[in-house]
N, C-alpha and C positions, 0 to 999 in steps of 0.2 A: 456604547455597548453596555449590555447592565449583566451582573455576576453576582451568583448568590451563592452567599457564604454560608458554612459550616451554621451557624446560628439562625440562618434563613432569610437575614436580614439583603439588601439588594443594593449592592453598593455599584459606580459608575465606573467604568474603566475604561482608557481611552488606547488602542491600538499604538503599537511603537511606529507605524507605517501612518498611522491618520495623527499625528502631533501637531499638526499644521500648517499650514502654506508652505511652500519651498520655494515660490516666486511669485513675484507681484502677479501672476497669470493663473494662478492658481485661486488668486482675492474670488469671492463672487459672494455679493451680499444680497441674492435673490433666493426668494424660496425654491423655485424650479436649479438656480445654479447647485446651492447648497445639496439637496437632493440630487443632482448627479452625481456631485463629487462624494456624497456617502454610497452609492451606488457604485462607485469606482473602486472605494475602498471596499468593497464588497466583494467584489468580483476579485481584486489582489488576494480577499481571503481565498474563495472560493481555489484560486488558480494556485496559491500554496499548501494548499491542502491536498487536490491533485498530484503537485508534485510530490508529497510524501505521501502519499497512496500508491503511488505510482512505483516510485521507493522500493517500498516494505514488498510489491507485488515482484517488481525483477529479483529481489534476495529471494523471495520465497519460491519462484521459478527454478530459480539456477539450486537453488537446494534439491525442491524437486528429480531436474535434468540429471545432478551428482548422485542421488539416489537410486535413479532408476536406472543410470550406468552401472554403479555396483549392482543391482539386482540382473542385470544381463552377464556382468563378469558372472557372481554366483550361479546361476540357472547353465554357463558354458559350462564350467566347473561340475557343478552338479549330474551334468547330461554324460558327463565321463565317470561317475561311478557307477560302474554297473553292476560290480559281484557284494555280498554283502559287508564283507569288511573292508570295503575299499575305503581310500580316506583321500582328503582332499588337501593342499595346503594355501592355506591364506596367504596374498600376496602382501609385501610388505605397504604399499596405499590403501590397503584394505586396512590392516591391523593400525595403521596412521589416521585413518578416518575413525576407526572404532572410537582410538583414544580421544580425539579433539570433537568427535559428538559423544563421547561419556557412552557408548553402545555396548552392552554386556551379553554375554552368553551362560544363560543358566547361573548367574549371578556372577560369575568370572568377568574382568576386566579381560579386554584386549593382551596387555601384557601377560595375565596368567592364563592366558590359552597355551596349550600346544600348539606344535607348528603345525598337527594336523589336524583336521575334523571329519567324523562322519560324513552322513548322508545324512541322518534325521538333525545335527547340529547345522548343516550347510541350509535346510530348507527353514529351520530359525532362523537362523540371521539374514536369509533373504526376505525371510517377512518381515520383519525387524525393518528393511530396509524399506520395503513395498508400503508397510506403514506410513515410516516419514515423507515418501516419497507421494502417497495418497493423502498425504495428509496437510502438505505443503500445497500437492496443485489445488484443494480445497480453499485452500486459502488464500489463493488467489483469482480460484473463480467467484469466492464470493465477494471479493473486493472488488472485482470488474464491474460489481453490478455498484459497488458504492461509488466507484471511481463514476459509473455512470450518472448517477443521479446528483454528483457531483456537480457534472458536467450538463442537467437539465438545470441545475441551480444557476448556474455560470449565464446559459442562455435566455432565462427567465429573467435576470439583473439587465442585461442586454435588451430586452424587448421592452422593458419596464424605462431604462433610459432613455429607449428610442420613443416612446409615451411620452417622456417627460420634455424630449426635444420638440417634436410635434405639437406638445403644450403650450411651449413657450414661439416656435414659431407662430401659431394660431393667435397667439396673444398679441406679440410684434405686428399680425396685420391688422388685427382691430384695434392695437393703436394705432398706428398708420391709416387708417380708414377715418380713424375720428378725427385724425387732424387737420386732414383735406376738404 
C-alpha cells in the first residue's frame, strides 16, 4: 500500500493484518497466488471498514430513536397547554439529557432553567430536539449508501479472485495438456 505524506512525497506502508505469512499455507510464491492473497488482505480491509461504518451508523440511530422519544414527550406535554399562560414542567431525563448533550434554552443551561416552561420555550426545545434527531438519521442514511458501496467493493475483490482462480486453473490444464 502506498501513503502520501504531508510533503507529497509516496512512501510504502505495509498493513498490521498483511505482515506476513502466519503458516507455511499461507507461502505461495506464484504471481496468480500472490494476487489472491493481496486480494484477501483487501477485502479484511474492506470488511473492517464496514464494521466501523456500521458502528458509527447504530450510535447515530439510537441518538436519532433518544431524540425523537424526547420530541414525543415534549409535543404530549405541549398538547396539554392550552390557556396562554399555562406552563409546562420538564421531567427530570429531560433536564439529564439537556446537561450531557450541552442543549440550552435561549442561552440558559439545563440547570438554570425553571422547573417550568411556556408554550413558545416547550416548541424550542422540541425543535432543538427534532434537529438532532433529523440530523442523526441523516447521517446515517447517507452512510447506508457508503456502507453500500462498501459492500460493491467487497464483491468486486471477490469476482476479481474468482478471475484469478479460473486463471490459474486454466493454466494448470495447459500444463497438463502439454505434458501428455
Amino acid at each position: 500500500m502506498s501513503k502520501v505524506n504531508n510533503s507529497g512525497a509516496t512512501s510504502y506502508v505495509t498493513p498490521s493484518y498483511a505482515s506476513g505469512p502466519q503458516s507455511g499455507l499461507d507461502v505461495d510464491e506464484s504471481i496468480i497466488g500472490q494476487g489472491i492473497l493481496t486480494l484477501e488482505v483487501i477485502m479484511v480491509l474492506f470488511t473492517d471498514l464496514a464494521r466501523a461504518k456500521f458502528a458509527q451508523m447504530e450510535k447515530k440511530a439510537a441518538i436519532a430513536r433518544e431524540a425523537q422519544d424526547k420530541v414525543n414527550q415534549l409535543d404530549a406535554q405541549i398538547a396539554e397547554l392550552n390557556k396562554e399562560g399555562d406552563k409546562a414542567t420538564l421531567s427530570e431525563s429531560m433536564k439529564n439529557d439537556m446537561k450531557q448533550n450541552n442543549i440550552s434554552l435561549d442561552g440558559k443551561e439545563a440547570k438554570d432553567l425553571s422547573g417550568e416552561l411556556n408554550k413558545g420555550e416547550m416548541m424550542k426545545l422540541r425543535a432543538k430536539y427534532e434537529s438532532i434527531s433529523a440530523s442523526a438519521a441523516d447521517f446515517v442514511q447517507q452512510n447506508q449508501l457508503k456502507l453500500q458501496q462498501l459492500m460493491q467493493n467487497f464483491n468486486t475483490t471477490i469476482t476479481m479472485i474468482n478471475s484469478l482462480l479460473s486463471m490459474s486453473a486454466q493454466s494448470n490444464m495447459e500444463i497438463a495438456k502439454s505434458i501428455r
